[in-house]
N, C-alpha and C positions, 0 to 999 in steps of 0.2 A: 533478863536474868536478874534476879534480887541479889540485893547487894549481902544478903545472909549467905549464900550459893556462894558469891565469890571468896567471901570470906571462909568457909569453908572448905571449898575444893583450892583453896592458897594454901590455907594451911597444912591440909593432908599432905599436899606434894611438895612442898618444903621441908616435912617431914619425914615424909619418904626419901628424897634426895640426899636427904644429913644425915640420917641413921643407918643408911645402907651402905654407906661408906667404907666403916670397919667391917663390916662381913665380906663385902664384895675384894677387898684387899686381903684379907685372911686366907680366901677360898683362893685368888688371883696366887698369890703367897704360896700357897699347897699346890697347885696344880703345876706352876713353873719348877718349884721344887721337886715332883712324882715325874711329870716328863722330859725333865732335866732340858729346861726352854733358853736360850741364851738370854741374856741382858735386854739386847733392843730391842727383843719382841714382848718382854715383858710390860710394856706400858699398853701393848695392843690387849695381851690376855685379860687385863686389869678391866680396858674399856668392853673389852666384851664381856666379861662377867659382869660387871656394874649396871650394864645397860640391860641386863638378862632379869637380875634380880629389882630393878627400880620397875621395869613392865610389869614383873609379876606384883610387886607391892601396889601398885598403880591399880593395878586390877582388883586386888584382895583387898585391899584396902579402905577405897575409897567409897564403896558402897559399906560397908562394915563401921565407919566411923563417923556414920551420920550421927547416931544419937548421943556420942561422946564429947565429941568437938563441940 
């Protein structure tokens, strides 16, 4: 792999990871609030939204931001 690839595909998924943060917390935020979720399952909501939405980025993503990066 050329060291241009890895520089690349680092940087899309460190941006993916950072940027998705606030959304994945907003959306985690509104769903615990609509299905009225208690406290200690809310960290679980969080990591499943977050892991939902970083795969989709992951995918959408990283072929799309070759010629930007």
């Amino acid at each position: 792999m050329k060291i241009e690839n890895i520089r690349y595909y680092t940087s899309v998924i460190l941006l993916v990871f950072f940027f998705f943060l606030l959304p994945a917390s907003l959306i985690a935020l509104g769903i615990t609030k609509f299905f009225d979720i208690n406290e200690k399952f809310r960290h679980i909501v969080f990591l499943a939204t977050y892991t939902i939405i970083v795969f989709w980025g992951l995918r959408f993503y990283i072929p799309r931001m070759r010629g930007v990066i």
